[in-house]
C-alpha positions as CSV (number, residue, x, y, z in Angstrom):
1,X,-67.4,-96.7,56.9
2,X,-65.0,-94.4,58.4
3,X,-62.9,-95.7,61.1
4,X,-61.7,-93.0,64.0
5,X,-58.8,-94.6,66.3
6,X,-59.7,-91.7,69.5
7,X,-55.8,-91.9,71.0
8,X,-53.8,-90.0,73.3
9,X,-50.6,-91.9,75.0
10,X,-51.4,-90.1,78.8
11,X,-54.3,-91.1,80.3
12,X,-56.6,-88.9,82.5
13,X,-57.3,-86.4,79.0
14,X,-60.6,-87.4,78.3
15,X,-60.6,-89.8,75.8
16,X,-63.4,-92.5,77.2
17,X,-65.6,-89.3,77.8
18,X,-64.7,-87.8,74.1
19,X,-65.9,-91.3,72.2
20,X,-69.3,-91.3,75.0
21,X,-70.4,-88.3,73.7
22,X,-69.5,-88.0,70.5
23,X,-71.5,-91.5,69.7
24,X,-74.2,-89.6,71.7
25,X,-74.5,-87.3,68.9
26,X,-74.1,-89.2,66.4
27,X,-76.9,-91.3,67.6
28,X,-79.0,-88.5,67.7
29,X,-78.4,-87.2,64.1
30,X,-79.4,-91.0,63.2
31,X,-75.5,-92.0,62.2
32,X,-76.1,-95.3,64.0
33,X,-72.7,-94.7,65.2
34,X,-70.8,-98.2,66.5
35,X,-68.1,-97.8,69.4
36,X,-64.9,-100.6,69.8
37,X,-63.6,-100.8,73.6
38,X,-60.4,-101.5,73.4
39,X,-58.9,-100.6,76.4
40,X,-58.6,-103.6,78.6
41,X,-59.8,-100.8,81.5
42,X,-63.3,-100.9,79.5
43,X,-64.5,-97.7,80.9
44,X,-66.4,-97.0,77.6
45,X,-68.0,-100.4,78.3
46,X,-69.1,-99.2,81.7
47,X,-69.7,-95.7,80.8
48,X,-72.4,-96.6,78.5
49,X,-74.8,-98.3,80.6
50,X,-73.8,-102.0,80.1
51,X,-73.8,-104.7,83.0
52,X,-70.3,-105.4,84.3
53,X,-71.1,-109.0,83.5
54,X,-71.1,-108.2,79.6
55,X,-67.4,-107.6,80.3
56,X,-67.0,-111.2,81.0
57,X,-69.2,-112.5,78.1
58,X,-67.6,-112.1,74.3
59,X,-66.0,-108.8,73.9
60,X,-63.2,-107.6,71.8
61,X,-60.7,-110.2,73.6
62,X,-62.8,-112.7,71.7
63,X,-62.1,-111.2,68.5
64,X,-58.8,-111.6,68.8
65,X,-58.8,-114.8,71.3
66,X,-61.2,-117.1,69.4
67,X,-61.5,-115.0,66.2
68,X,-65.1,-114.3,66.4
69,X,-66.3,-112.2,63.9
70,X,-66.8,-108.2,65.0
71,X,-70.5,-108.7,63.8
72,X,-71.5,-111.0,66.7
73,X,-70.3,-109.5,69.6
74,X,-71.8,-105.7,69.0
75,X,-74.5,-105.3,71.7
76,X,-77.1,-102.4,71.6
77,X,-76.5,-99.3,74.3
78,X,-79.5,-97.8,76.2
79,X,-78.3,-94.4,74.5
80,X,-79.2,-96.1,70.8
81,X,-75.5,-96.8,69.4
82,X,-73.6,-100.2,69.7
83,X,-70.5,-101.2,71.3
84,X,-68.0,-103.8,70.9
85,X,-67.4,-104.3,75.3
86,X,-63.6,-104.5,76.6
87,X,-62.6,-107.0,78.9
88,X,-59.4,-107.6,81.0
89,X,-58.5,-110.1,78.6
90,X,-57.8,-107.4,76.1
91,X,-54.6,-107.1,78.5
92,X,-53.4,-110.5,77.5
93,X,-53.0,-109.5,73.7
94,X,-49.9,-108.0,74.2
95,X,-47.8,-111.1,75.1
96,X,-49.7,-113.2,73.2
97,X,-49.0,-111.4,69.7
98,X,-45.9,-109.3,70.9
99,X,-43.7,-110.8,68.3
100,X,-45.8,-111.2,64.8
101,X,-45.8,-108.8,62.5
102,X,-48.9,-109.8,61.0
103,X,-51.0,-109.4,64.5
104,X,-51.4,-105.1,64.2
105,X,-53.6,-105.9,61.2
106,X,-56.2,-108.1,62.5
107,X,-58.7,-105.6,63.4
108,X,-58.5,-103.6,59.8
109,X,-59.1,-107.1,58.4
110,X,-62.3,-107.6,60.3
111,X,-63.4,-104.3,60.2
112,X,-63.5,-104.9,56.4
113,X,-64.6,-108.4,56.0
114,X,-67.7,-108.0,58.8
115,X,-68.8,-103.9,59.2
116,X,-67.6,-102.5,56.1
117,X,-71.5,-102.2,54.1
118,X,-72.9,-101.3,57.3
119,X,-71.6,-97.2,56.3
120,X,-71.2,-96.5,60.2
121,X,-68.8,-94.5,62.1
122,X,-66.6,-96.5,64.2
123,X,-65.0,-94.8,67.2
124,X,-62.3,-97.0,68.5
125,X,-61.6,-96.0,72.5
126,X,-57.6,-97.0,72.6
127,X,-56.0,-97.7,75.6
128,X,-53.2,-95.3,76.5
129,X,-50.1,-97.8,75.7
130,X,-48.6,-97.8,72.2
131,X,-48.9,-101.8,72.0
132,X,-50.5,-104.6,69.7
133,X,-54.2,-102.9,70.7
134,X,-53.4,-99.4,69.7
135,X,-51.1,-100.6,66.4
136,X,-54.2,-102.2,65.1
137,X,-56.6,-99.3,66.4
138,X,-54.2,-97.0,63.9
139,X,-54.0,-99.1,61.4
140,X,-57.6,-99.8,61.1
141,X,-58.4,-96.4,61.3
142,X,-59.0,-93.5,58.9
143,X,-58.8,-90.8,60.8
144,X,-57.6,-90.1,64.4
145,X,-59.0,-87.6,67.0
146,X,-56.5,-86.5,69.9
147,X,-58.0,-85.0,72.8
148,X,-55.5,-83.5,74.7
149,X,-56.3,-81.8,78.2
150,X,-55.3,-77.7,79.0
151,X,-52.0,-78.9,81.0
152,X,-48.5,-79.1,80.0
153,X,-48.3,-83.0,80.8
154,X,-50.7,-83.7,77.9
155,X,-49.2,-81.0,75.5
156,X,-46.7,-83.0,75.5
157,X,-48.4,-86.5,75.5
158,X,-49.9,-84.8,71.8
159,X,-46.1,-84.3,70.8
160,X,-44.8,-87.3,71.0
161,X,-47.8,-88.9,69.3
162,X,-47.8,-86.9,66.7
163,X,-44.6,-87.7,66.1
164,X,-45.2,-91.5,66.3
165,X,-47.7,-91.0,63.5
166,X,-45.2,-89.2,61.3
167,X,-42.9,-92.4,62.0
168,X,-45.9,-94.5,61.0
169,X,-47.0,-92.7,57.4
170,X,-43.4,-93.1,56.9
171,X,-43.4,-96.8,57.0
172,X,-46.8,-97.4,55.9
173,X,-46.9,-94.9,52.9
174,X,-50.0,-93.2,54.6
175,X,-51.4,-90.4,55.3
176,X,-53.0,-89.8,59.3
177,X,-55.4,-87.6,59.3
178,X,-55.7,-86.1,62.2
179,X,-57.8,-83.5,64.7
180,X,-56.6,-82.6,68.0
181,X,-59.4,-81.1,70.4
182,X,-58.5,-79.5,73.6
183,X,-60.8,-80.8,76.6
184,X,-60.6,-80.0,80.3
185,X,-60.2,-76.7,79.7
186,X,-61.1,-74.4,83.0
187,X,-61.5,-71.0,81.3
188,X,-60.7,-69.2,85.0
189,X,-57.2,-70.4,85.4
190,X,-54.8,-68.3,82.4
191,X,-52.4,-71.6,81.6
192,X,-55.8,-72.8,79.7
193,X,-55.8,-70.3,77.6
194,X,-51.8,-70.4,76.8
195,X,-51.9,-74.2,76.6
196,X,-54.4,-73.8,74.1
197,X,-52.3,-70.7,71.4
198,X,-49.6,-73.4,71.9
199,X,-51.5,-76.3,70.9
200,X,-52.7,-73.5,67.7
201,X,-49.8,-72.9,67.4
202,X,-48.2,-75.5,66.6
203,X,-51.1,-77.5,64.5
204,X,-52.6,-75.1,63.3
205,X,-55.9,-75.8,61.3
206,X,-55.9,-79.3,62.6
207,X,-56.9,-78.2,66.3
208,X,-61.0,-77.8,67.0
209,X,-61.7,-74.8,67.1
210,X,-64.8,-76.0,70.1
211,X,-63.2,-76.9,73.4
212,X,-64.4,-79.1,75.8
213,X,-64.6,-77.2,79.3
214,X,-64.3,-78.7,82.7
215,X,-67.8,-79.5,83.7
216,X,-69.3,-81.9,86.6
217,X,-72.0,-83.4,84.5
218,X,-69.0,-84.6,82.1
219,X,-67.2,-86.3,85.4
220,X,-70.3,-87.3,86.9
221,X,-72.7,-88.7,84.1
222,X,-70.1,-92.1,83.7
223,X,-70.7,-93.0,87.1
224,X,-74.3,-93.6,85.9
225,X,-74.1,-95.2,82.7
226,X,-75.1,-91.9,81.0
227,X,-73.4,-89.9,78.6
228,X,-73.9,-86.5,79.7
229,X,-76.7,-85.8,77.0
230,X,-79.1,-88.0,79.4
231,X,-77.7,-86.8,82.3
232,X,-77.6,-83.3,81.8
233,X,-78.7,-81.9,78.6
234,X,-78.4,-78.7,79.3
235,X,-75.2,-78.3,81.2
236,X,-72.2,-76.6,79.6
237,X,-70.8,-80.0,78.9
238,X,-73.3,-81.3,76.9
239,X,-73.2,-77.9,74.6
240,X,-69.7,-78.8,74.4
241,X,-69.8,-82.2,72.7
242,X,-72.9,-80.9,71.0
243,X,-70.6,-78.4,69.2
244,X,-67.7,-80.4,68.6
245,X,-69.2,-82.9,67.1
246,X,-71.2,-80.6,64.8
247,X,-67.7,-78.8,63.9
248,X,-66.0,-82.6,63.1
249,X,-69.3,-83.5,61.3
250,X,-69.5,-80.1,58.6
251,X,-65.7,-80.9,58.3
252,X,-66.5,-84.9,56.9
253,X,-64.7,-86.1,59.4
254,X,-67.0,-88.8,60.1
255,X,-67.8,-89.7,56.2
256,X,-66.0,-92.3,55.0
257,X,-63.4,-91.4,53.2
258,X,-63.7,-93.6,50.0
259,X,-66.9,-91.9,49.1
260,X,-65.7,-88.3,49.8
């Protein structure tokens, strides 16, 4: 099982439509890939073709309301992967565990005790706030993917959350690893391209080396509860995720890291 917290503190980079896809693929190479919705915004959850009433049925809030287990509340997508729905509830979590410790583990433990023989992926779809939900998102996770759009806003949304993972190994006497993948890039404007050698620049080996165009199958296909596989397979979008997902797949990024 390897655990991927997808996380970037500004919204608007991405994110919902980087864990849609990418648990496209990895559906289609047979991964049987399982998603977590834990933004309390549950775009993921509506993204992928599910009823809005499944957003008021058990959900990750449950998890963490009623402690059910993770096991019981996945629910099958018409794409072929499963997902764990958000709820508004999820925004209640905050205030409710603000002030024990103990409460940013909760979703490592259950990850362990309920989906740990299952081997599959988990892409966890964090909500843009460094709170409860994203502590245990991190902490849970292996690995963590940071898309960050071709704008200077989001360069330095990347910045400051690298930093806050430094912080983190530091306290936790862990190692992060990370990818940082560049979407929304519009290859006719010239700050793309120099948002992207800084990005390189500065991480090196750990940025994608695929990025992640702007494309109106991408924006649009969420609106239908398709990931843009089924609703445009052959726009430039779809080759996109195609390829990074391919790259982050030779790399092991999606193997879990205990049997590497």
């Amino acid at each position: 099982m390897a655990v991927i917290a997808v996380f970037n503190q500004k919204g608007g980079v991405g994110k919902t439509t980087t864990c849609l896809n990418i648990a496209a693929v990895l559906a289609k190479a047979k991964r049987h890939p399982i998603a977590l919705d834990m933004d309390p915004q549950g775009h993921l959850t509506l993204a992928c073709g599910l009823k809005k009433d499944v957003m008021t049925e058990l959900n990750m809030a449950a998890f963490f309301e009623q402690k059910v287990p993770l096991a019981k509340l996945m629910r099958d997508t018409p794409a072929g992967w499963q997902i764990i729905a958000s709820s508004l509830e999820l925004a209640k979590i905050d205030a409710t565990y603000g002030s024990d410790p103990k409460a940013a583990t909760l979703l490592k433990a259950g990850l362990q005790e309920e989906l740990a023989l299952t081997g599959a992926p988990i892409l966890i779809d964090c909500c843009p706030m460094m709170g409860v939900l994203t502590l245990n998102a991190l902490l849970a996770a292996d690995r963590v993917l940071i898309p960050v759009s071709a704008d200077f806003l989001s360069m330095q949304g990347v910045h400051r959350l690298d930093s806050a993972l430094n912080v983190l190994e530091k306290k936790l006497n862990r190692k992060f690893e990370r990818r940082v993948v560049v979407t929304r890039f519009d290859s006719r404007r010239k700050m793309a391209y120099e948002i992207f050698d800084k990005v390189k620049d500065r991480y090196g080996d750990l940025v994608c080396n695929t990025r992640i165009g702007e494309n109106v199958a991408l924006a649009a296909s969420p609106m239908h509860g398709l990931d843009v596989f089924a609703y445009g397979p052959n726009s430039p979008g779809a080759k996109d995720y195609m390829a990074l997902t391919m790259e982050l797949m030779k790399s092991g990024f999606f193997e879990d890291p205990v049997r590497q």
